[in-house]
C-alpha positions in Angstrom: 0.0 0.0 0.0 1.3 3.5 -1.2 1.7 6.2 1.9 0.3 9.5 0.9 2.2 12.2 0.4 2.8 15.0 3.0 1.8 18.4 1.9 4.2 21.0 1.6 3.8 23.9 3.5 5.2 27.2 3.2 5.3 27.4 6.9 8.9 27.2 8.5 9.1 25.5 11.6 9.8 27.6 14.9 13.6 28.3 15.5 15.4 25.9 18.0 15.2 27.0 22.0 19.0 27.7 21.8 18.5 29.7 18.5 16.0 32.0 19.9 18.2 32.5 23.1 21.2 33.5 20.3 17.9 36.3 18.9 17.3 37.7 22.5 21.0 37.9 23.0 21.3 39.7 19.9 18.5 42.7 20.8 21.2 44.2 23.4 23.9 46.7 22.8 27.0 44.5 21.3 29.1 45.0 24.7 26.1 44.0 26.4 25.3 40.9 24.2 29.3 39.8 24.0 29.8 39.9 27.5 26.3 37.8 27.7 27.7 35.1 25.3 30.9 34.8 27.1 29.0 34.3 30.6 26.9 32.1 29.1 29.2 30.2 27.9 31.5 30.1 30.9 28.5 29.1 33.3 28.0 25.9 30.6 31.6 25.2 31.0 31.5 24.7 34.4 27.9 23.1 34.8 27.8 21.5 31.7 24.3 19.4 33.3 22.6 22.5 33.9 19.2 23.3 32.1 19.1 26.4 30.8 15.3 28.0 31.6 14.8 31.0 29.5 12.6 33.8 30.4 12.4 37.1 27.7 10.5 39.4 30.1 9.4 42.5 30.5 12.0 44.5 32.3 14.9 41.8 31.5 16.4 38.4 29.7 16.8 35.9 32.4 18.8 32.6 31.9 18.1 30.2 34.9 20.6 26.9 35.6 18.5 24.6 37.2 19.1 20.9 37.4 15.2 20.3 36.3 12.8 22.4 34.0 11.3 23.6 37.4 11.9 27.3 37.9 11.4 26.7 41.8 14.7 23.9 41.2 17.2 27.0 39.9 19.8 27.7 41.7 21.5 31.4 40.2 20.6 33.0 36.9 22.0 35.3 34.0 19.7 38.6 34.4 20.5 40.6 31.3 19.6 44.0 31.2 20.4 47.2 28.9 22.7 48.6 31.0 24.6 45.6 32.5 24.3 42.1 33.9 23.7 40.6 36.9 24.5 37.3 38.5 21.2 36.7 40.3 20.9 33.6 43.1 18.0 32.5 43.9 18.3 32.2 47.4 21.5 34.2 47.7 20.3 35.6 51.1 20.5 31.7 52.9 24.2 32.1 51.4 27.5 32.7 53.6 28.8 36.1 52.3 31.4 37.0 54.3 32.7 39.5 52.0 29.6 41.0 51.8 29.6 40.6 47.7 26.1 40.0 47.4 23.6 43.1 46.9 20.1 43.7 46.7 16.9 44.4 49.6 15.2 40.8 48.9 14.5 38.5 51.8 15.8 35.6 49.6 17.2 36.4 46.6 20.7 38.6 46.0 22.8 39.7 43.1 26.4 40.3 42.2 26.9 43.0 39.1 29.3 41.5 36.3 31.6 43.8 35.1 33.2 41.4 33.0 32.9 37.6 32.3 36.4 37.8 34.5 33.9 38.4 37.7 32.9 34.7 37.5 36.7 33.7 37.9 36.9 35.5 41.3 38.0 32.8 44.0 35.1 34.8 46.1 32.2 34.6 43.3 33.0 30.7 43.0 32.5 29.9 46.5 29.2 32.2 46.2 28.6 29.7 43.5 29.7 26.6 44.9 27.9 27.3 48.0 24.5 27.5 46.0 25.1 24.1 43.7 25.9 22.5 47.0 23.0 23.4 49.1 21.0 22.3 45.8 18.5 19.5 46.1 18.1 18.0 43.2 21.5 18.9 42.3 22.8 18.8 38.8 23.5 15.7 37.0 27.0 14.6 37.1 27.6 13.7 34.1 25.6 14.2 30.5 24.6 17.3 28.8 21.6 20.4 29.9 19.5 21.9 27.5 17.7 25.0 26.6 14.3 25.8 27.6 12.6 28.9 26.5 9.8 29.6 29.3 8.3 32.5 28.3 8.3 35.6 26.1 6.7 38.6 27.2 4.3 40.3 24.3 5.6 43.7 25.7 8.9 44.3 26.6 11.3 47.7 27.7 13.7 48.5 24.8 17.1 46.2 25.1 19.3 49.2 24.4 20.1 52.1 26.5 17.8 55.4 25.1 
């Protein structure tokens, strides 16, 4: 027996999760979205397991790392803004700071400002880091490879460049 044929559409199929990240990236000022690439990629290089949840809202890009595709399971996040970016944990306030690094007037979450993707190399951000994977539960997967999920897209959003 003969299958039919498929129709052909003119429809393309919706870009990849990862692709659309690469678009939001690209709306920023270029210093804004380089030093966004290089973070992101440095965070994959050193949790290669995490999932990637992607938020395009309103006010800012957010890039979660999260062991699941739970946003109540991520532990620190990418939050891209026109003007900068911040390193934003999720419950960066439970979080031995000694150093006092860690800014922001929530009860539970706290931020650091990246000046540079060289901020994620200080010895004092990694323990900030480490602390939060640790105290994780679940925790990410130690070995294999995360993914990208794109959570949601705000219909209205502030402009990504400085005005």
């Amino acid at each position: 027996m003969k299958k039919p044929a498929k129709e052909s559409t003119n429809q393309s199929s919706p870009p990849s999760a990862a692709k659309q990240v690469l678009e939001f990236i690209a709306r920023f000022d270029p210093a804004i979205a380089k030093l966004t690439r290089a973070c992101r990629s440095e965070i994959r290089k050193r949790y290669p397991s995490a999932i990637e949840l992607v938020y395009d809202n309103y006010n800012a890009l957010a890039i979660g790392y999260s062991p699941t595709e739970k946003t109540s399971d991520c532990v620190f996040s990418l939050a891209v803004y026109p003007r900068g970016i911040s390193l934003y944990f999720m419950y960066g306030r439970s979080l031995p700071d000694p150093n006092k690094l860690l800014q922001g007037n929530g009860n539970q979450g706290a931020f650091i400002r990246l000046e540079g993707v060289k901020t994620l190399d200080d010895s004092q951000v990694k323990d900030l880091l480490e602390s939060a994977v640790k105290r994780q539960k679940p925790s990410f997967a130690g070995k294999g490879r995360g993914h990208t999920v794109v959570k949601s897209i705000s219909a209205k959003q502030r402009p990504r460049r400085p005005v």
